[in-house]
N, C-alpha and C positions, 0 to 999 in steps of 0.2 A: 491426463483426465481431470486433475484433479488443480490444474493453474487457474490464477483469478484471471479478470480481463485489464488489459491494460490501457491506462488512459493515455493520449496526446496532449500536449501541452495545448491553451487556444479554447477556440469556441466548441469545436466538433473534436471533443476529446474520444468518442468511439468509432471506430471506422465504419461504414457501410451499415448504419444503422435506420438510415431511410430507402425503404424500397425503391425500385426503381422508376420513372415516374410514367413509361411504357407500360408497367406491367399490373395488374391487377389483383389484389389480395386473392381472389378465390387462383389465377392463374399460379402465384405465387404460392398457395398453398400445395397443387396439384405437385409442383414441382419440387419441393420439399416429403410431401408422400411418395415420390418416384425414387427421391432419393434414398430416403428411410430405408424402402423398399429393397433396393441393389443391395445399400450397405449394409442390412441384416443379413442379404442372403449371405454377404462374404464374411460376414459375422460369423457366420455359423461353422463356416469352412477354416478359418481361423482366429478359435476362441482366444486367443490367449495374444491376440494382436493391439496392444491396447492405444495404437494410435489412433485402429480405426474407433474403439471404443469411443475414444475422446471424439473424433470428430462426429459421431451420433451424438452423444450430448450438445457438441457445439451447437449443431444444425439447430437442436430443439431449446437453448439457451437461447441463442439468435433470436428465434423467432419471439418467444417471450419478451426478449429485452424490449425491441422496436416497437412492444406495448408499452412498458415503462420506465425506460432507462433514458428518453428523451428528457420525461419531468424532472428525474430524479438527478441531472446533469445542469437542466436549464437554471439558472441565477436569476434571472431578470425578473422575478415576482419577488427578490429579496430586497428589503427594503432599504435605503439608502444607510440607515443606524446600525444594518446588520454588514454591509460593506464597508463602511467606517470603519467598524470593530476590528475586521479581517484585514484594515488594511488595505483595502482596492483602491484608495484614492491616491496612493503613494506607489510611483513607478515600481520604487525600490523593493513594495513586498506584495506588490500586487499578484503576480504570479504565485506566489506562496501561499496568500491568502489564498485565493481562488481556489489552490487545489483540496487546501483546509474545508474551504465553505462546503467544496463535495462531497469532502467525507462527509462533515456534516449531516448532508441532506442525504445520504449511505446509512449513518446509522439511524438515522428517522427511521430508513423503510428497511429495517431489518435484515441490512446487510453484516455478519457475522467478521467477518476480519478485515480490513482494509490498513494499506502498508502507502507512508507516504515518504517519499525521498525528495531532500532538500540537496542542492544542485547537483547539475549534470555531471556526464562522465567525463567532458572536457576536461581538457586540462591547463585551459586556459586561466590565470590568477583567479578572475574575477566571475569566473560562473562554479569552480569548485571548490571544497574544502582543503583538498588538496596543497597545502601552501608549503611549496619547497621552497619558495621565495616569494617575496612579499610578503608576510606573514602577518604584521598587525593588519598593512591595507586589506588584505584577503577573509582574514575570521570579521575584522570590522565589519566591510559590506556581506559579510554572508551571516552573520550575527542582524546586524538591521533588518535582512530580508527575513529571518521567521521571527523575530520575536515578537513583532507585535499581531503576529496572524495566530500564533501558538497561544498569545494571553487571550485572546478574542473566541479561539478554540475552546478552548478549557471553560472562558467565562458563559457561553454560547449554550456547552453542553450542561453545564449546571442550571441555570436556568431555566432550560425546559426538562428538566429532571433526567436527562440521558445519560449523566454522570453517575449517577446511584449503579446502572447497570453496563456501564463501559469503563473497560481498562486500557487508561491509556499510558502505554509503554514509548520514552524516548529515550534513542541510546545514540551515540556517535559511534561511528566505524573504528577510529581509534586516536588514543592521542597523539603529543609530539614532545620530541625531545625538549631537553632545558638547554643544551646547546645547539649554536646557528649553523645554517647549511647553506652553502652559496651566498655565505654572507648575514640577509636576513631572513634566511628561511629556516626551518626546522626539519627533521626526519621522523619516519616514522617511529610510535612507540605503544605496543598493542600491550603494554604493563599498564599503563593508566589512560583512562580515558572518561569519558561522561555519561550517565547515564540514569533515571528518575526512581530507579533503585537498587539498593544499596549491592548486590549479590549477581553477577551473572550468573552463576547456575542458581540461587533460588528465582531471579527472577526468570529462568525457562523454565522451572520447574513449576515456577504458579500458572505462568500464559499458558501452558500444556493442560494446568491443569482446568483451565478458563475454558479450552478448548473441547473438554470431554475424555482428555488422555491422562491416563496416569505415567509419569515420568520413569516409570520406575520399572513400566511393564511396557512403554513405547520403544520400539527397536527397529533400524536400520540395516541395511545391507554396505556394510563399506569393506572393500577389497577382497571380498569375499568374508569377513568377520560381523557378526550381530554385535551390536554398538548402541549405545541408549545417548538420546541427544542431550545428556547432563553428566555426561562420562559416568563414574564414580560419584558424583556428589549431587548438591542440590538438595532444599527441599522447601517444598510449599507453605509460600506466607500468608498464613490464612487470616492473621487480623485485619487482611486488608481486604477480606473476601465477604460479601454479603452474605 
């Protein structure tokens, strides 16, 4: 019920966002109120079904979007100074910027959390972080691909004052060893790694608290145990809080 939507890499990063070209909005609408319709009654019959829950939102998400999630996707009225910046002129971070530019135009129109991931789950050297071999070749080109869309970000959002009121969290997955693996690669090492400030639990401690949740009274269900997503610790860096 409560998952964001996900983008595709490309032009048409959301799926089935253009009606279909047979069919007619009021047609299109009809059939959206038919649906509503079924899936309340079975609503009702099983309150506590929360797939279907979700997919009643979805339907009425959907239909929302395909008024404005077109503009708020589209690039091509960005100006050539604003692609520069992000890097679209450059194979290497074009892809990176691109997906930067969207958040971008995301937190223009008041979208509240958006989560962006620098390369894929391959495992292939040269589209993940992943370096169990190759290890300079590999952070090199994946280091070239965000940094220059990440400075372009950050310089983007200050300028039009969206920085005053967005927090923007970068963390890596995790480090790697000081000694080599299959030669010149490295292993995993979830003791150090990188990230834009200084505390993992304070810093879930503040994003929770960014979010409207207190850290301390948010609780999970894990293995049947109530769990708080900051274990034991953490606490909220508020000189950094407007």
């Amino acid at each position: 019920m409560y998952q964001g939507t996900l983008f595709r890499p490309g032009a048409s990063p959301i799926l089935y966002l253009d009606r279909p070209e047979l069919q007619s909005a009021s047609q299109q609408k009809s059939s959206l109120d038919l649906l509503r319709k079924l899936d309340k009654q079975s609503a009702a019959r099983n309150p506590d079904d929360t797939e279907l829950a979700a997919r009643l939102r979805s339907y009425d998400l959907a239909e929302r979007m395909q008024g404005s999630a077109p503009a708020a996707v589209d690039l091509s009225k960005e100006s050539d100074a604003t692609k520069e910046l992000y890097g679209l002129n450059d194979s290497v971070s074009e892809s990176y910027g691109t997906v930067l530019l969207r958040a971008r135009r995301l937190v223009e129109r008041g979208v509240r959390f958006i989560q962006v991931v620098s390369g894929g789950p391959e495992t292939l050297t040269e589209n993940s972080w992943d370096a169990h071999s190759e290890l300079e070749r590999n952070h090199g080109t994946m280091s070239r691909m965000v940094d220059k869309p990440i400075a372009g970000l950050l310089a983007d959002l200050k300028s039009r004052g969206l920085l005053d009121s967005t927090l923007v969290v970068w963390t890596s997955e995790f480090g790697r060893t000081s000694y080599g693996q299959s030669g010149n690669g490295r292993d995993h090492n979830p003791w150090g790694y990188t990230q834009w400030m200084a505390d993992t639990y304070d810093m879930h401690a503040t994003v929770l608290q960014l979010l409207g949740l207190d850290h301390l009274k948010t609780t999970f269900l894990n293995n049947g145990r109530s769990e708080r997503p900051t274990v034991v610790y953490g606490k909220v860096v508020k000189d950094i809080l407007a």
